[in-house]
C-alpha atoms as a printed R data frame, in Angstrom:
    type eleno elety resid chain resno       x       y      z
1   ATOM     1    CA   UNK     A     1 -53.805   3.117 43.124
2   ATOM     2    CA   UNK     A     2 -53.978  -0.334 44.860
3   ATOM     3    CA   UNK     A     3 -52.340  -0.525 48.338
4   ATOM     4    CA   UNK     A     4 -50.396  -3.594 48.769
5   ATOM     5    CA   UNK     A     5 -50.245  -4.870 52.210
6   ATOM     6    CA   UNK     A     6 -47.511  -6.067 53.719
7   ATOM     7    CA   UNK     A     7 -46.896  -9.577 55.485
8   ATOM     8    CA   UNK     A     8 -45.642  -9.510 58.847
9   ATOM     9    CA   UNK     A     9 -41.921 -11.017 58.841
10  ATOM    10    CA   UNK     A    10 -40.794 -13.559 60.972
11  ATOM    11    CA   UNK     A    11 -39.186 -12.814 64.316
12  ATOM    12    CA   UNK     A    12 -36.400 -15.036 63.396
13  ATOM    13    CA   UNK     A    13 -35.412 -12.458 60.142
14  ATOM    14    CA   UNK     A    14 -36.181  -9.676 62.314
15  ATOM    15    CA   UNK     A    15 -33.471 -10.305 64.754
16  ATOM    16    CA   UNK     A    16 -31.027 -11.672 62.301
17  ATOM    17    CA   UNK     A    17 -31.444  -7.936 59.864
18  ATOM    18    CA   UNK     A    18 -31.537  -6.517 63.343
19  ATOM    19    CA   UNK     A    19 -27.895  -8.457 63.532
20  ATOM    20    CA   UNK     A    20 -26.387  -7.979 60.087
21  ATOM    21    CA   UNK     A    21 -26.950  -4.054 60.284
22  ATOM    22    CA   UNK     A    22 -24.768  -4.023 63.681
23  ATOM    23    CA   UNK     A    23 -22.647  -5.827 62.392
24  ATOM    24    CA   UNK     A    24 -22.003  -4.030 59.237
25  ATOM    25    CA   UNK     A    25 -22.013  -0.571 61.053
26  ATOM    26    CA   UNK     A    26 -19.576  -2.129 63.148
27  ATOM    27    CA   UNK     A    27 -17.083  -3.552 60.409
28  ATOM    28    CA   UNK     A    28 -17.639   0.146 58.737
29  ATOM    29    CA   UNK     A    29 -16.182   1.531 62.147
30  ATOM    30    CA   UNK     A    30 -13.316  -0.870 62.018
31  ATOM    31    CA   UNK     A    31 -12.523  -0.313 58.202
32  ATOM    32    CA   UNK     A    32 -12.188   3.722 58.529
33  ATOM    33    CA   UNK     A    33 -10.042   2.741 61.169
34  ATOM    34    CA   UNK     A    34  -7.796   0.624 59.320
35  ATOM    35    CA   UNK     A    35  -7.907   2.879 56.523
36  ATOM    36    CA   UNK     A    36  -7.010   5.967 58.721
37  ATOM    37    CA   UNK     A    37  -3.904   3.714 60.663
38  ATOM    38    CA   UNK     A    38  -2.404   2.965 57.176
39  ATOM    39    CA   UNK     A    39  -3.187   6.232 55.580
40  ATOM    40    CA   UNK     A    40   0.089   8.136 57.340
41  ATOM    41    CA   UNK     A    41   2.352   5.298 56.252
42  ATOM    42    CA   UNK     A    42   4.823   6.081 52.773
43  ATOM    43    CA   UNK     A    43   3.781   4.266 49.608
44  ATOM    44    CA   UNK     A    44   0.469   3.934 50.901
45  ATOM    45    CA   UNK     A    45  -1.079  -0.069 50.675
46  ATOM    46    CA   UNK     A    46  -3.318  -0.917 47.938
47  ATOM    47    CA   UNK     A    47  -5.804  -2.703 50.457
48  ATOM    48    CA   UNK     A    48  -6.281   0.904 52.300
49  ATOM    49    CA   UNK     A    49  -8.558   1.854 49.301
50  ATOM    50    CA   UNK     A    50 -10.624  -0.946 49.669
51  ATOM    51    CA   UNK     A    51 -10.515  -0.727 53.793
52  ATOM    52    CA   UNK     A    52 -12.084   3.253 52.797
53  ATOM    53    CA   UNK     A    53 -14.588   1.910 50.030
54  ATOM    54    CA   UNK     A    54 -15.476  -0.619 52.368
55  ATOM    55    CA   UNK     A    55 -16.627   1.595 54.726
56  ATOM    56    CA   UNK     A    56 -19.175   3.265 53.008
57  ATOM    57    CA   UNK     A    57 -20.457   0.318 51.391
58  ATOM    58    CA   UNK     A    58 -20.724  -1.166 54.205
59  ATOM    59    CA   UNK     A    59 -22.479   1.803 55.956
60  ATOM    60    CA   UNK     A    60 -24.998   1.978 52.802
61  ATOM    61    CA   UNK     A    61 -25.810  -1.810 52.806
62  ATOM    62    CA   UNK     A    62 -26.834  -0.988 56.549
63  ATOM    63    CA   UNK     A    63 -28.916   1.552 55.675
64  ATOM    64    CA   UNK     A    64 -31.235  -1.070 53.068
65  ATOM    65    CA   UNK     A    65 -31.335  -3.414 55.835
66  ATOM    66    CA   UNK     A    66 -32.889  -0.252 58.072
67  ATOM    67    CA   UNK     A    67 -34.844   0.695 55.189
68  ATOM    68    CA   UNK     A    68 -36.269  -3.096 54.636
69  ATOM    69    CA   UNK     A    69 -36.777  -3.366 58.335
70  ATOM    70    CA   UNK     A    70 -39.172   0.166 58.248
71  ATOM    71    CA   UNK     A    71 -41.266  -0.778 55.212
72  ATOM    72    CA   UNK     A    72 -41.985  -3.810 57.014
73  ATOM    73    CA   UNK     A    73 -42.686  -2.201 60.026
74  ATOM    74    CA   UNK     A    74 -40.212  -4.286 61.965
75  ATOM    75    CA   UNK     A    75 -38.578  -3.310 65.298
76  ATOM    76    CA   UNK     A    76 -35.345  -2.267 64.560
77  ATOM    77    CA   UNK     A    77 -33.253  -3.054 68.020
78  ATOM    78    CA   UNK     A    78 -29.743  -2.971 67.449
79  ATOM    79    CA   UNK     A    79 -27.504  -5.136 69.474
80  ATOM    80    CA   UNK     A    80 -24.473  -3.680 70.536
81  ATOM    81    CA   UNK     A    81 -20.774  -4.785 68.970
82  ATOM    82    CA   UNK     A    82 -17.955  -4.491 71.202
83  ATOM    83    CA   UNK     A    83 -15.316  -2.118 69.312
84  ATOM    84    CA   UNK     A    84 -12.162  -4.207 68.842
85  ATOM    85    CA   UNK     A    85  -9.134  -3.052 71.763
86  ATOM    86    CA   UNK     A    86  -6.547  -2.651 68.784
87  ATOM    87    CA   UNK     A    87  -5.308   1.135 68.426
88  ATOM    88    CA   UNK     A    88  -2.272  -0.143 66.939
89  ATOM    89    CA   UNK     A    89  -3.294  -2.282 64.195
90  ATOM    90    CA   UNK     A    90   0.477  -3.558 63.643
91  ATOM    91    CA   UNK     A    91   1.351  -4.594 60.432
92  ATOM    92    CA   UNK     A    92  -0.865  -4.664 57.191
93  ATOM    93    CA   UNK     A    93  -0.988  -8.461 57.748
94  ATOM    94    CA   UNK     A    94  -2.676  -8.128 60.995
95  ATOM    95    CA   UNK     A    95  -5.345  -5.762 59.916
96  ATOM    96    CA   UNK     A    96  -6.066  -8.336 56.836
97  ATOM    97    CA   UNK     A    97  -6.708 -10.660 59.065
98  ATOM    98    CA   UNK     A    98  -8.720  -9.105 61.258
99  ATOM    99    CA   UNK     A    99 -10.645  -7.934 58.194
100 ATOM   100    CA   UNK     A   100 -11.112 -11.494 57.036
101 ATOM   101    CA   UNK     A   101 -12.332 -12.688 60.246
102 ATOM   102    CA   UNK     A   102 -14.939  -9.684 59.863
103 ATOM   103    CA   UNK     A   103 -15.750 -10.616 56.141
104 ATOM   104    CA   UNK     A   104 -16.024 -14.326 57.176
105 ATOM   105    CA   UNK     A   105 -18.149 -13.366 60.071
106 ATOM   106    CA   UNK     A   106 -20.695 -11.525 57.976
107 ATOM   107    CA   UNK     A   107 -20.823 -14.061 55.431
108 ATOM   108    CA   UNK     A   108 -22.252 -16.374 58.193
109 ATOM   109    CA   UNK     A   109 -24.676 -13.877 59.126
110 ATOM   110    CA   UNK     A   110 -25.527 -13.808 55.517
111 ATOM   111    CA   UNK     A   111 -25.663 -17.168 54.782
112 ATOM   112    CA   UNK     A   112 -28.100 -17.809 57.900
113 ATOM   113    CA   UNK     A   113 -30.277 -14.460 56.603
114 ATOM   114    CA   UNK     A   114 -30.552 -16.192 53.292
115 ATOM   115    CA   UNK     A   115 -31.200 -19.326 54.846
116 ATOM   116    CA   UNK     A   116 -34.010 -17.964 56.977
117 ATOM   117    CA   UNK     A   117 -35.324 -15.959 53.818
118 ATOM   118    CA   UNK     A   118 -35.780 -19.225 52.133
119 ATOM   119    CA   UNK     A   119 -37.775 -20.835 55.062
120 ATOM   120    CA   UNK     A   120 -39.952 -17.995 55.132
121 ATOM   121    CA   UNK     A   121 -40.471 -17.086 51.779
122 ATOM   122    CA   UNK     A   122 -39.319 -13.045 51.851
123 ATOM   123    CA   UNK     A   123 -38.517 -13.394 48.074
124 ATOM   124    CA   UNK     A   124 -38.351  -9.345 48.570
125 ATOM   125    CA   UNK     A   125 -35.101 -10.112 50.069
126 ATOM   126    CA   UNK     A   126 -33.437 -13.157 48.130
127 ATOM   127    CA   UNK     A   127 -32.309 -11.419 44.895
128 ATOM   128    CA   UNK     A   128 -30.672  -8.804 46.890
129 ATOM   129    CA   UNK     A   129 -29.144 -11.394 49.352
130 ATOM   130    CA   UNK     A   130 -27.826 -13.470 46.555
131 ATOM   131    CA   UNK     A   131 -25.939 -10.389 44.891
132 ATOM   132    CA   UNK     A   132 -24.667  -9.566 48.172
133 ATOM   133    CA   UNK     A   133 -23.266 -13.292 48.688
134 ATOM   134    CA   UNK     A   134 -21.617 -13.129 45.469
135 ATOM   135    CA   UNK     A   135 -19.689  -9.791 46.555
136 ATOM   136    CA   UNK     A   136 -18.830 -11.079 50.073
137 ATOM   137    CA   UNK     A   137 -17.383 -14.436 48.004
138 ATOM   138    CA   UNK     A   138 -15.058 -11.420 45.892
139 ATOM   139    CA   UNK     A   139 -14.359  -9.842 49.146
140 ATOM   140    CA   UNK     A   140 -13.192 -12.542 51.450
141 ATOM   141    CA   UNK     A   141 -11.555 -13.929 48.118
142 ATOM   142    CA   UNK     A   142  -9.426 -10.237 47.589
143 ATOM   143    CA   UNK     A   143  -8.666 -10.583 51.120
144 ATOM   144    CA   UNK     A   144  -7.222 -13.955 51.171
145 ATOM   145    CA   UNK     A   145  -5.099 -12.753 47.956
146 ATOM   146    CA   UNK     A   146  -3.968  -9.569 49.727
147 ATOM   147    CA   UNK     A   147  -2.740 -11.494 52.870
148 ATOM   148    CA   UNK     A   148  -0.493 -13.941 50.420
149 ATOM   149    CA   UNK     A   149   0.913 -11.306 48.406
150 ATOM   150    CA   UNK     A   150   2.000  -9.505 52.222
151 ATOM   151    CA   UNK     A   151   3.120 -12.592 53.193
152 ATOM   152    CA   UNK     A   152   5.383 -12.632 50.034
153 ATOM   153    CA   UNK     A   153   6.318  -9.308 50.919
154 ATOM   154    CA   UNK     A   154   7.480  -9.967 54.377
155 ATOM   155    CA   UNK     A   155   9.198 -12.806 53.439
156 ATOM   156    CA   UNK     A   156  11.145 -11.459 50.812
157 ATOM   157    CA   UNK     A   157  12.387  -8.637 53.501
158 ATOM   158    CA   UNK     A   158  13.539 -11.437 55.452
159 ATOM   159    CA   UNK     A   159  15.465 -13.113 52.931
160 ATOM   160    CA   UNK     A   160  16.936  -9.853 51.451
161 ATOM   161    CA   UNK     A   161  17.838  -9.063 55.353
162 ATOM   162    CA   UNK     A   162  19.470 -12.613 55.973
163 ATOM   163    CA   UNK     A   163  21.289 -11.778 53.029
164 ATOM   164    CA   UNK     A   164  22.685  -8.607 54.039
165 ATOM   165    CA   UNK     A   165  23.449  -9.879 57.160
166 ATOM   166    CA   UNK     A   166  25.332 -12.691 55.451
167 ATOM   167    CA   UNK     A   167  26.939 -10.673 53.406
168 ATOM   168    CA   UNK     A   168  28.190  -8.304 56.064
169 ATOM   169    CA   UNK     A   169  29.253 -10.497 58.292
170 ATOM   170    CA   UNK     A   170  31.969 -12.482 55.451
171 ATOM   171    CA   UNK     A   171  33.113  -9.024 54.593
172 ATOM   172    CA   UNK     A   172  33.741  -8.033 57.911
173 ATOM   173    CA   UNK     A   173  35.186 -11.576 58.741
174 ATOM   174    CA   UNK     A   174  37.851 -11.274 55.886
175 ATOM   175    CA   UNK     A   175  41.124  -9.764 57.365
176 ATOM   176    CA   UNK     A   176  43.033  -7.939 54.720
């Protein structure tokens, strides 16, 4: 059996893998979080299973990154993410957006990983980053759809409210 050996990669990959596996532990943290915030709430959101799948994709994609890093015998050197001060994540259009800005985020980290990965020729990496590109596209994109229909949602509420209120008030302006 013929040993293959492996080219060093470039310092620049190595700290931008190093990077995107933070990162994606990091929006894993903030997704269970989500997930758990919205779980209590009745008629639970449709965007809370994706917040939970999320989360262990994300963890998973991580873990290839990791994986990558340790058949190239790269130094893996995590930098650390702040965690995000929200406990209360408010309303499910707040925690979209913060999600989005996460998504969008990562798809820079992606795009400069794929950019870097064409520069220095790791075609071991390209297929996977394409595919991965794509899904982040379908992400963001389900995001950005999820944050309009809410938006629809709340606004509705309002007008059904002013309506009420409109209602009430002529009915309880009318002397009999």
């Amino acid at each position: 059996m013929e040993h293959r050996r492996r080219t060093p990669i470039s310092e620049e990959c190595k700290y931008t893998i190093n990077r995107l596996v933070a990162y994606q532990l990091h929006i894993s943290d903030v997704y269970l979080s989500m997930a758990c915030y919205f779980v209590d709430e009745k008629g639970m959101p449709p965007f809370v299973m994706f917040f939970e799948e999320e989360a262990e994709i994300r963890r998973q994609q991580a873990k290839y990154f990791l994986r990558f890093l340790r058949k190239r015998e790269a130094l893996i050197c995590l930098p650390v993410i702040k965690r995000p001060d929200i406990d209360n994540w408010g309303g499910a259009i707040q925690a979209l957006t913060s999600a989005l800005q996460m998504e969008n985020i990562l798809n820079g980290i992606l795009e400069d990983l794929n950019a870097l990965a064409s520069e220095t020729s790791e075609t071991e990496l390209r297929p996977f980053l394409t595919e991965f590109l794509d899904k982040q596209k379908r992400n963001i994109d389900y995001l950005e759809c999820q944050i309009s229909y809410q938006n629809k949602l709340e606004e509705g509420k309002q007008m059904e409210s002013m309506s009420e209120m409109s209602t009430g008030t002529s009915a309880s302006g009318e002397e009999t």
